[in-house]
Structures are given as C-alpha cells and as structure tokens.
PADOTOR-437148 format. One line per 4 residues: number of its first residue (from 1); their letters; for each residue x, y, z of C-alpha. Coordinates in nm, 4 decimals, always signed. Layout:
<sites>
NUM = A = X/Y/Z ~ ...
</sites>
This chain:
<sites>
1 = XXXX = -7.2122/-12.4802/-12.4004 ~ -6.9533/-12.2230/-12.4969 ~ -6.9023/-11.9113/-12.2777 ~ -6.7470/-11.5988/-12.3099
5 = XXXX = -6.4815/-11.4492/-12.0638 ~ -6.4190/-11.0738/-12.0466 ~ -6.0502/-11.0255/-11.9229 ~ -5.9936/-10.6713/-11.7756
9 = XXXX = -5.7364/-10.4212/-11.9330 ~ -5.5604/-10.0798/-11.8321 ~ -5.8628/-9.8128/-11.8499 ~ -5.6636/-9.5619/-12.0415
13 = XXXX = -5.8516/-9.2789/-11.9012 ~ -6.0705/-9.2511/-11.5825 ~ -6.4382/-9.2984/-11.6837 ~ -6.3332/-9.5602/-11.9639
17 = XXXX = -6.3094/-9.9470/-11.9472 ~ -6.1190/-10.1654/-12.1937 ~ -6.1339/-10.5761/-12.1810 ~ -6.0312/-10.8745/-12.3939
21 = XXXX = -6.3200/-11.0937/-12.4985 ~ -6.2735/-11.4511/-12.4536 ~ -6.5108/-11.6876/-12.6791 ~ -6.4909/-12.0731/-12.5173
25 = XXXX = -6.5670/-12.3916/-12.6534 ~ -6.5613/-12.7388/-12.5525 ~ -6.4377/-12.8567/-12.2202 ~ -6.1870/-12.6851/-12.0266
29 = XXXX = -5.8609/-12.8583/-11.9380 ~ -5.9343/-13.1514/-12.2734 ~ -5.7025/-13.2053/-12.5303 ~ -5.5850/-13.0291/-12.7761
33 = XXXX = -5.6566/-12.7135/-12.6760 ~ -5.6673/-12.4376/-12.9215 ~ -5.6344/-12.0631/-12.9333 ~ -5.7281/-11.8576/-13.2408
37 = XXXX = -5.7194/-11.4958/-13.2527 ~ -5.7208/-11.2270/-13.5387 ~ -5.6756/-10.8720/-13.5696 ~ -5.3676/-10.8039/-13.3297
41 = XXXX = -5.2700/-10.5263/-13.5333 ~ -5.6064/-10.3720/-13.5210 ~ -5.6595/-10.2048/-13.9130 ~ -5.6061/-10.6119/-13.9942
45 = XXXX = -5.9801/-10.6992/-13.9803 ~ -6.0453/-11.0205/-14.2419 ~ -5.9616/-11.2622/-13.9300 ~ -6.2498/-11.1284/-13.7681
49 = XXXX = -6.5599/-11.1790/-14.0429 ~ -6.3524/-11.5620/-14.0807 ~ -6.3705/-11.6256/-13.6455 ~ -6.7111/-11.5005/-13.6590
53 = XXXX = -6.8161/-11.7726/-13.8542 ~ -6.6108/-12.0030/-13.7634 ~ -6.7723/-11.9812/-13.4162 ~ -7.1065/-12.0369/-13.5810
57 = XXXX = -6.9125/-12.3857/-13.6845 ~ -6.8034/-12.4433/-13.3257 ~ -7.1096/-12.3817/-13.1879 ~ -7.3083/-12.6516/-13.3533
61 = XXXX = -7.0423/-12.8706/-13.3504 ~ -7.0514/-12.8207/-12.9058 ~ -7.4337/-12.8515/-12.9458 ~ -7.3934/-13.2060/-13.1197
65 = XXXX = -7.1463/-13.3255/-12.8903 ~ -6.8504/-13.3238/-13.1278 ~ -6.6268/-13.1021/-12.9994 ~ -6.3105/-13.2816/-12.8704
69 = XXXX = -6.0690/-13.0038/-12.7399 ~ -6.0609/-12.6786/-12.5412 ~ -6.1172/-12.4010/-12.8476 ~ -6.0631/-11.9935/-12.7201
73 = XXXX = -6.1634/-11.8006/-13.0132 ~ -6.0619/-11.3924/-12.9660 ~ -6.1810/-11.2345/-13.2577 ~ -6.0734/-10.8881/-13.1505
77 = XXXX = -5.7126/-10.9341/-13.0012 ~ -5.6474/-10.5292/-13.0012 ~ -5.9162/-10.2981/-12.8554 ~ -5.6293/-10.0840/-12.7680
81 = XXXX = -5.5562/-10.0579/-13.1595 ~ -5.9120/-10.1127/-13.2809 ~ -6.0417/-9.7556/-13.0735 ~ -5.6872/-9.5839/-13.2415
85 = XXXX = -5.9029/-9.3510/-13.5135 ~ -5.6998/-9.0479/-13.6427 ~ -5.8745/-8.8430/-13.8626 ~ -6.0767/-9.1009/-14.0231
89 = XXXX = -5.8170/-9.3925/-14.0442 ~ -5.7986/-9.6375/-13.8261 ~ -5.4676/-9.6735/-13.6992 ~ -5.3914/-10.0513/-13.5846
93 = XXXX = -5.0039/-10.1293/-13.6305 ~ -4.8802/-9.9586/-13.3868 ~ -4.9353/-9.7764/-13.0684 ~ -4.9953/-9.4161/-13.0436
97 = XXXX = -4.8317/-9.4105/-12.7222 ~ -4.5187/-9.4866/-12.8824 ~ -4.4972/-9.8518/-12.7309 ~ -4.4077/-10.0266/-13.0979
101 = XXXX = -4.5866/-10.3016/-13.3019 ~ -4.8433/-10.4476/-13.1556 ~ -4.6901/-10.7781/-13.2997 ~ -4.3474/-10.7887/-13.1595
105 = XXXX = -4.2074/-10.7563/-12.8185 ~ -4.4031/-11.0670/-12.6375 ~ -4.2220/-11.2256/-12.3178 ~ -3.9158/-11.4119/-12.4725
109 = XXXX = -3.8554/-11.7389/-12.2565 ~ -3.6061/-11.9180/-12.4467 ~ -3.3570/-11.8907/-12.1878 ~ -3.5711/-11.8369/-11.9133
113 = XXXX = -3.7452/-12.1488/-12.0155 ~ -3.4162/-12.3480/-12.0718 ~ -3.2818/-12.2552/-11.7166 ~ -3.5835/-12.3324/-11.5212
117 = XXXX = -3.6681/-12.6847/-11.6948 ~ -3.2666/-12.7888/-11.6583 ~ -3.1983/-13.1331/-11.4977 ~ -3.5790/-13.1780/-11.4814
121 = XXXX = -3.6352/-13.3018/-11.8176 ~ -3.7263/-13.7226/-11.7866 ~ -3.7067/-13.9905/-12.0255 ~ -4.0849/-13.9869/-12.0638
125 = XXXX = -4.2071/-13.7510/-12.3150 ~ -4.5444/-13.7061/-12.2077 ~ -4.3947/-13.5865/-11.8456 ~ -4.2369/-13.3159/-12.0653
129 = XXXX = -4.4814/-13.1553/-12.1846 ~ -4.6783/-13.1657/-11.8721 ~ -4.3556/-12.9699/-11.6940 ~ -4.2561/-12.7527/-11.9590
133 = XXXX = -4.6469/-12.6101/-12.0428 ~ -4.6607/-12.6001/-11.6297 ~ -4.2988/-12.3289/-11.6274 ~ -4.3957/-12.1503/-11.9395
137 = XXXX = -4.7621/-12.0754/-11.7328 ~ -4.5104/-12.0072/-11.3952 ~ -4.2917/-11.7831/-11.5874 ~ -4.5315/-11.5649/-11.7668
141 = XXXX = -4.7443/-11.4998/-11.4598 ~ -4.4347/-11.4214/-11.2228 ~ -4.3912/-11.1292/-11.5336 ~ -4.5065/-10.8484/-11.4366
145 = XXXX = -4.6698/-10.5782/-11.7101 ~ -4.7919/-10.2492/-11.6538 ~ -4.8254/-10.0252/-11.9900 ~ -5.1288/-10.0697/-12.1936
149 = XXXX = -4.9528/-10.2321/-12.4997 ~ -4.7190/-10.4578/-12.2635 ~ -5.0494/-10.5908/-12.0349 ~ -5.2383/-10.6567/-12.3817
153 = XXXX = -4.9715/-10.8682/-12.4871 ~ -4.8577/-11.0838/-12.1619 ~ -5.2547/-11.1407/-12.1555 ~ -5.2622/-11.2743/-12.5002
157 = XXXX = -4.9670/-11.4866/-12.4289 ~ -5.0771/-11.5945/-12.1076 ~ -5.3970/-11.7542/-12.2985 ~ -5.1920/-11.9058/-12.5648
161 = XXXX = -4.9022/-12.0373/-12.3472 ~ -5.0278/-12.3812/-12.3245 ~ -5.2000/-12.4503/-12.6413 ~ -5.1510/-12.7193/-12.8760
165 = XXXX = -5.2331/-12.5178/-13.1625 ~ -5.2641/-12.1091/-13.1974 ~ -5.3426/-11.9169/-13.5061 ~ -5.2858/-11.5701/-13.5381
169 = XXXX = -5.4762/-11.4360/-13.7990 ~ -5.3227/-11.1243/-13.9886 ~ -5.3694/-10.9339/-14.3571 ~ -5.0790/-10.7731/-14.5665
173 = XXXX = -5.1627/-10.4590/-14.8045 ~ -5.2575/-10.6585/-15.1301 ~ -5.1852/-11.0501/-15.0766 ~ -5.2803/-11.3605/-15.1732
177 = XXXX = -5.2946/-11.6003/-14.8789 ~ -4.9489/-11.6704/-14.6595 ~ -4.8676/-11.8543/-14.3872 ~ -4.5213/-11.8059/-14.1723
181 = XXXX = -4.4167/-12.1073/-13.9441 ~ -4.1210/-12.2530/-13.7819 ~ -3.9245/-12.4519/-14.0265 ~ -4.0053/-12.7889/-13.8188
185 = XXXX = -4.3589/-12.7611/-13.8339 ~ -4.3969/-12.7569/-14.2179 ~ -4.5329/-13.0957/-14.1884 ~ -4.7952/-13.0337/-13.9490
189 = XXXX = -4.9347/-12.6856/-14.1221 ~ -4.9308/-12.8350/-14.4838 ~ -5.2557/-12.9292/-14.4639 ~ -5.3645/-12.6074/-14.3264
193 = XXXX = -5.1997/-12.4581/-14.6106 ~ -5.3654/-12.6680/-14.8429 ~ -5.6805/-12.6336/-14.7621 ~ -5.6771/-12.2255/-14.7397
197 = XXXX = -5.5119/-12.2444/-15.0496 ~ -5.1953/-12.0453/-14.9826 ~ -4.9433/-11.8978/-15.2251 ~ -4.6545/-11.9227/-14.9840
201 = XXXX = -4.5426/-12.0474/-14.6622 ~ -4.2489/-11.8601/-14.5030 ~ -4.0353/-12.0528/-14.2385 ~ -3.7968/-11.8942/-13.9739
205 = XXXX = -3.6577/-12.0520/-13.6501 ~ -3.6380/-11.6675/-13.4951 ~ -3.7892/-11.3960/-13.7687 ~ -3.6829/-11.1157/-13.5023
209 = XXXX = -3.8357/-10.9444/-13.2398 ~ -4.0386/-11.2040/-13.0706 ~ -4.4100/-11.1898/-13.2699 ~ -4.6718/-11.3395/-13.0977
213 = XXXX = -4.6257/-11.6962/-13.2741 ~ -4.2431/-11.7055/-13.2281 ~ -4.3481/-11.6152/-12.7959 ~ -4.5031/-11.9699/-12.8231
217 = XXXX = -4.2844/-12.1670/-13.0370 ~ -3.9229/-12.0362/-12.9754 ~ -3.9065/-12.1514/-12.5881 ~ -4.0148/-12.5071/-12.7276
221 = XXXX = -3.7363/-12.5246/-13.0409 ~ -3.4647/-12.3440/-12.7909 ~ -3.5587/-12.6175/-12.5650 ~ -3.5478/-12.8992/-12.8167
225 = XXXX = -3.2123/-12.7946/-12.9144 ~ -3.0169/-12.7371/-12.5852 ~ -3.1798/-13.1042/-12.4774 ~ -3.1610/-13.3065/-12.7411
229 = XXXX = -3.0641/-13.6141/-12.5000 ~ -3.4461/-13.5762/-12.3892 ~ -3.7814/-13.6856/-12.5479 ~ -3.9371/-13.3561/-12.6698
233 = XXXX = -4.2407/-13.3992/-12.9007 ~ -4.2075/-13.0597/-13.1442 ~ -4.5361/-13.0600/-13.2114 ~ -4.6235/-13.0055/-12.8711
237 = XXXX = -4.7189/-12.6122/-12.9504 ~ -4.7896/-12.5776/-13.3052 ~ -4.8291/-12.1720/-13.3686 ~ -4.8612/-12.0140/-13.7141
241 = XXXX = -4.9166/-11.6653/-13.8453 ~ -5.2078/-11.6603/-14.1180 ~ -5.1909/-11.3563/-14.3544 ~ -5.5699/-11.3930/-14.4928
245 = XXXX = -5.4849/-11.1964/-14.8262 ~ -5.5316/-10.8151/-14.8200 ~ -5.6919/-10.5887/-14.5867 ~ -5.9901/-10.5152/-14.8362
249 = XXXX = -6.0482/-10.8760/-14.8943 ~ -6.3560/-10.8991/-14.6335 ~ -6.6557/-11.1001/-14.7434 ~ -6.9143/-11.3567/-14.6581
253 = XXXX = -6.8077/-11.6006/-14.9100 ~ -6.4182/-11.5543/-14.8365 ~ -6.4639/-11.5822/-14.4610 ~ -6.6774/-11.9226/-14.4913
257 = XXXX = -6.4252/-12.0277/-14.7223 ~ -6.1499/-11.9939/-14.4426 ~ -6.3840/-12.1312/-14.1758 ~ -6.4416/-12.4144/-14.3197
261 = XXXX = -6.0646/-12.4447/-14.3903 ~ -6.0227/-12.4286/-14.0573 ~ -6.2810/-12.6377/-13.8978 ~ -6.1816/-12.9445/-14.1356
265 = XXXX = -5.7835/-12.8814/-14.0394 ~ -5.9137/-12.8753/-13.6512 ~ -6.1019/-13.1756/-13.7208 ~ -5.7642/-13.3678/-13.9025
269 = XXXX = -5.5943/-13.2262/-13.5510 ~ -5.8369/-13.4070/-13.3527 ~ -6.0298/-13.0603/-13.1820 ~ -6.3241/-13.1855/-13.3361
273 = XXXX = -6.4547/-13.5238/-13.4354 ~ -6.5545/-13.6362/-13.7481 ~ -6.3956/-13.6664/-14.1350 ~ -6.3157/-13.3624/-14.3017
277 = XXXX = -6.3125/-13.3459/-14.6490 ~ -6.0638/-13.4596/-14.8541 ~ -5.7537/-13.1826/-14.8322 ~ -5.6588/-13.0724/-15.2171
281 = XXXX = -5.2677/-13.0806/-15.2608 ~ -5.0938/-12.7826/-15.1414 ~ -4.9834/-12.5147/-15.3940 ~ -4.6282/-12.4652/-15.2632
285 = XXXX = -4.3824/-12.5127/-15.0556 ~ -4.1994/-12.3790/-14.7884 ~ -3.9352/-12.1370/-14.8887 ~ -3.7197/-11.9308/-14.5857
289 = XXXX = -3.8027/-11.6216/-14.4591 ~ -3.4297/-11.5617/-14.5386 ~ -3.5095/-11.5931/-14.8960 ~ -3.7573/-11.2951/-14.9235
293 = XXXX = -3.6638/-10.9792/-15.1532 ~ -3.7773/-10.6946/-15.0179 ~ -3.8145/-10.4514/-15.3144 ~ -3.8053/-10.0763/-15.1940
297 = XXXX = -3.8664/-9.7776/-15.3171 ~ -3.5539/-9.5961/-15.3982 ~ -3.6886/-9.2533/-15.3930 ~ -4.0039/-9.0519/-15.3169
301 = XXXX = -4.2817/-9.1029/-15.5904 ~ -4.5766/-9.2957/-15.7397 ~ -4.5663/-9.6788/-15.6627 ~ -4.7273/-9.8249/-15.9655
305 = XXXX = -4.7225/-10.1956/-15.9591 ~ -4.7003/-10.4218/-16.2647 ~ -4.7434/-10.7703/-16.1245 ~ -5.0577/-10.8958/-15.9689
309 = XXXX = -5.0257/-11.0335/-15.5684 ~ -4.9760/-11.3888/-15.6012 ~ -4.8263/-11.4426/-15.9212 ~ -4.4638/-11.5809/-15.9859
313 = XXXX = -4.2070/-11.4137/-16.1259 ~ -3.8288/-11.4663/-16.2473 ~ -3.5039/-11.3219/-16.1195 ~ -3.4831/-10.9527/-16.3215
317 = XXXX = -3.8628/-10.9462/-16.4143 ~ -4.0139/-10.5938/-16.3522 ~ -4.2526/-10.5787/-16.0371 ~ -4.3111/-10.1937/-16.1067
321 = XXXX = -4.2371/-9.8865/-16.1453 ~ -4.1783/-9.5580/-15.9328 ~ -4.2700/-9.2233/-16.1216 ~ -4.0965/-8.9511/-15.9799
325 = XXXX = -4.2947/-8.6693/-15.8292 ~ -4.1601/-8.2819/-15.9602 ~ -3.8456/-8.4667/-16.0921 ~ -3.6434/-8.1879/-16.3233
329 = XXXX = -3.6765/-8.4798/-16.5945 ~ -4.0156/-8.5174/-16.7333 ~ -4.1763/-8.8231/-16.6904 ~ -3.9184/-8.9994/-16.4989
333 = XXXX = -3.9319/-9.3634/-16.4047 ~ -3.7474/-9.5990/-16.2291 ~ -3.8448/-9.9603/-16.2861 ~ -3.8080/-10.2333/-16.0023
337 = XXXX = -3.7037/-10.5803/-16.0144 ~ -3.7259/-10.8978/-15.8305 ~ -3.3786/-11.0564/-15.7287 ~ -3.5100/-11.3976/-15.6793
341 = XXXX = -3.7728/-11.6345/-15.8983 ~ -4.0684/-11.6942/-15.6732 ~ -4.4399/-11.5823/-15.5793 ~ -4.5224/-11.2323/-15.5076
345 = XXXX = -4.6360/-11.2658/-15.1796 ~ -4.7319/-10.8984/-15.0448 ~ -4.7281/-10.5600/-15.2332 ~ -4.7669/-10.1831/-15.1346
349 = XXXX = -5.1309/-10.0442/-15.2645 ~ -5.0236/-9.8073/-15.6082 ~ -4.9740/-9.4941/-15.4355 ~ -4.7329/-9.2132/-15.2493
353 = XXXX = -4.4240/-9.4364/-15.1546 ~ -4.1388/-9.2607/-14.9637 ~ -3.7326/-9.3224/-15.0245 ~ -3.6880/-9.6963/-14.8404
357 = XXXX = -4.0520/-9.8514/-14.8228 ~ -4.1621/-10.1843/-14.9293 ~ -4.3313/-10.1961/-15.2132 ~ -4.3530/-10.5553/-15.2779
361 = XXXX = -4.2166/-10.9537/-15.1454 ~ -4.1333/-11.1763/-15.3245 ~ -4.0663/-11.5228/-15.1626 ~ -3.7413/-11.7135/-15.3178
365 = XXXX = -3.6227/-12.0644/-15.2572 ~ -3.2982/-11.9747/-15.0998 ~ -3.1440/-11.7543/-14.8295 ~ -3.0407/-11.4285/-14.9393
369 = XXXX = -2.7011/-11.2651/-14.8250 ~ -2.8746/-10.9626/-14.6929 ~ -3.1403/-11.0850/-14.4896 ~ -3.0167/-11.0949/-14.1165
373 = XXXX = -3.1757/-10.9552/-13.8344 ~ -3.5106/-10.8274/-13.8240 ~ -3.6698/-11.0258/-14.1207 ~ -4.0344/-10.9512/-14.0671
377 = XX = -3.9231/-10.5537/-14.0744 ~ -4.1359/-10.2659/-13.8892
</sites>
C-alpha cells in the first residue's frame, strides 16, 4: 500500500527540522513512473487541495489492484517557502535569503549529459533510455548542494530525474488554466490539456533559467539533437508546468475537477489501468512562448483591468488602464493594449502597479521580435 518518505533538509536554525514529504504509490521500480508535485513557489497553493485528492484517487485505485506505475505525489514541494510569513503574507516566490526563484536555477545537464552518454548511445532504443535515466541519476548525485534553496532543489530533481511523466503544479495572479511544455511534446500533453480544460498551452525548447520542468526535459531534447544518428524515444521524460488558474481559485469542486483530469490522463498513459472517460476536444492550441506580449505598466499607478483572464482579444484591443497616482493632470489615464490577437492568459490583480510590471499575457500565434532571453521573466 502507498507509503510516505520524509527526506531530510538543511535545519535553518539549531532546534528546528525541515523535510520533504514523499507520498508513494504503486510498486517501486514499475513502469511509468510518475512524479507530481505542486506548490514550489510556496504562496502557489491550488496544486495542493487538487494532489490531496488526487491521492484519495490513487489510493483506492492501489487498494483494487489497479495501479500500474510507480506514482510520488509531493504536495508541498517548498517548506522552505511555505514557513516564509512576513507580516501576514506569505511569501513563496522567492527566497528571503536572497537565493532567487524557487523555480529556476535546477542542475542544467544538457552538456553534462551530452558528454557523458557520447559514443555510448546503441542502435537499440530501449538500451537508451536505460543509460541515459542511469547518467542523469549519476550526474545529479555526484552534484553537490549545500544552501537551503540549492539542496531543496537538487532533491526535487533527484526524485524527478527518472520519471516518465512529472507535473509541476503552479498558479498565476488571475488565470484561467495554462500549461507550458516543450514544443515536441504537444502531442503527448493534448489530452492533458483537454481534459483540464486549458485556455493556452505555451511551448519553449529553453524558456530561460532552467525551471524545474526544463531540468528534466532539456538534457533529453539537447540529447536528441546532438544524436540524431541514434534511436531516442522523446517521450521518454514527458514534464509539464500546470498553472491551475489563480491563486484564489481553491475549492473542493475545482480540485476534484483537476483530479479527476488527472487520474483519467494517467490512466490514457498507462499509470493506472482501466478506461477513462472519453477526453472532450481541446480548446486550443499550442502557441510559442516567444509569442507572448507582456503588457507593462509604464508608470507608477492603479492597474485597472478591462478584460477578463481567459478571454481573447485582437491586436490594439484595450486590456486596461493605469490611473496615475498624484499626477499634476487630473484624472489621468493611460490605456494598455495587446500587440498580438490571442487569449489572455495571466493578469496582475487591479491594484498598486510600479513603472515596468506585468500587468497582463497575452498568448499570440507567432514569435515576437522582442522576446529573447529570459521568457518566463522574474
């Protein structure tokens, strides 16, 4: 029956203890194996209510015997984040300590991965995948961590290293559902998207600062590319990120929504036997990360937005306005536009905004000329 492992982390302070908790299903070492976590940045908390009952799923699925794969559910991916209360307000992002996003920064083995697996690739895919899953586990425990944040992470990406499939399950502000995903695995996640009914899928071969998804996928794609004489399945390590709408969007019936979503795409993966029900058709398609506008706010004032998250919108159409604040002109307004035609994916919450934040996405169908680098921002 499913277990729970508590993996130890940095105490912070003497007289404290901090862990990762490890829920297990199925039977170690079967096929696929699966990681889900939520809540890596820490004030992100719908993934939690949605693995919560999604284990309740799991576990009478293990208690009839239908369980296929190797499931590790870790509904609380942060407790370095999750005890981060100032003043009131949790404070999940990013690190007090100054160590960054909690979602960028993992081990990058592209060309770690590349050099160690060189001239042992075979004709036989299967042999592949045994060797490479076997150097990406050698490589990431020869790393050595020893700050809070990095130990957290190489933890997290130790578990993960050898799935089949990991979600990462994340919130925006005010969102409908999103998914971002490696441009090669649209096939595989369309189903996924379909069934959690998502506004938008975002795809990017390397969004920027190695997120926990992109640690899993890139060495795999970098491999795929600088070997393309040899048999590499890519969908050997499918991993998504899963924005589950906005961070106030935590309730029963939402979270066994998603569960369900879930369980029936684990069950179309082959984690879980049986026949899910029919998927509905998905409600987009993929459109680049590349192809984002990222409206900001041009100057300090009141973010007041005029399009609801979710909806689509036209190159030029207004997706708010920002009221100046003590401006010597009364009443002054400055109104915002998309760029692109597409779905407003993410907005800011109507509020304070300051000269440069993001006050809304909107995802368009092609690449835009200013969008290099760093797509996923801060």
């Amino acid at each position: 029956m499913a277990h729970s492992d508590r993996l130890a982390l940095p105490a912070p302070a003497p007289g404290t203890d901090r862990h990762l908790v490890v829920h297990r299903f199925g039977t170690s070492g079967a096929r696929p194996k699966v990681w889900l976590q939520a809540a890596l940045h820490a004030d992100e908390l719908p993934g939690v209510l949605v693995l919560q009952q999604l284990m309740t799923l799991l576990d009478a699925a293990e208690r009839a015997g239908t369980l296929r794969g190797e499931i590790a559910v870790v509904p609380i991916a942060n407790p370095i984040g999750l005890a981060q209360n100032v003043g009131g307000h949790l404070v999940g992002r990013f690190a007090l300590d100054g160590a960054g996003n909690f979602n960028r920064g993992f081990v990058d083995l592209r060309a770690t991965l590349a050099e160690a697996a060189k001239n042992r690739l075979t004709d036989d895919a299967r042999a592949n995948v045994s060797l490479i899953r076997g150097e990406i586990l050698r490589l990431l425990h020869a790393h050595a961590a020893f700050e809070d944040s990095e130990v957290l992470k190489l933890t997290l990406q130790r578990g993960a290293a050898d799935a089949d499939i990991a979600l990462d399950l994340h919130c925006d502000l005010q969102a409908p559902l999103h998914l971002y995903i490696m441009p090669h695995h649209a096939v595989a996640f369309e189903e996924l998207a379909a069934r959690l009914a998502a506004a938008a899928v975002l795809t990017a071969t390397d969004s920027g600062d190695v997120p926990f998804d992109e640690s899993l996928t890139g060495p795999w794609w970098h491999l795929i590319r600088s070997s393309p004489d040899k048999p590499i399945p890519p969908d050997a390590c499918l991993a998504a990120t899963v924005e589950l709408r906005g961070e106030r969007d935590i309730d029963d019936a939402t979270a066994a929504h998603d569960a369900a979503a879930l369980f029936a795409w684990l069950q179309s993966r082959g984690a879980i036997a049986g026949t899910p029900p029919a998927s509905p058709p998905p409600l987009c398609a993929p459109t680049p990360l590349e192809g984002v506008d990222v409206v900001r706010a041009p100057a300090a004032g009141l973010w007041l937005p005029a399009v609801e998250p979710g909806a689509r919108v036209a190159a030029g159409d207004a997706v708010g306005t920002v009221v100046g604040i003590g401006d010597p002109v009364p009443d002054a307004r400055t109104v915002l536009r998309s760029r692109v035609a597409g779905v407003l994916f993410a907005r800011m919450m109507p509020g304070l905004v300051r000269p440069g934040d993001r006050v809304a996405k909107i995802a368009g169908s092609e690449p835009l000329p200013d969008r290099k680098g760093k797509l996923l921002g801060d």
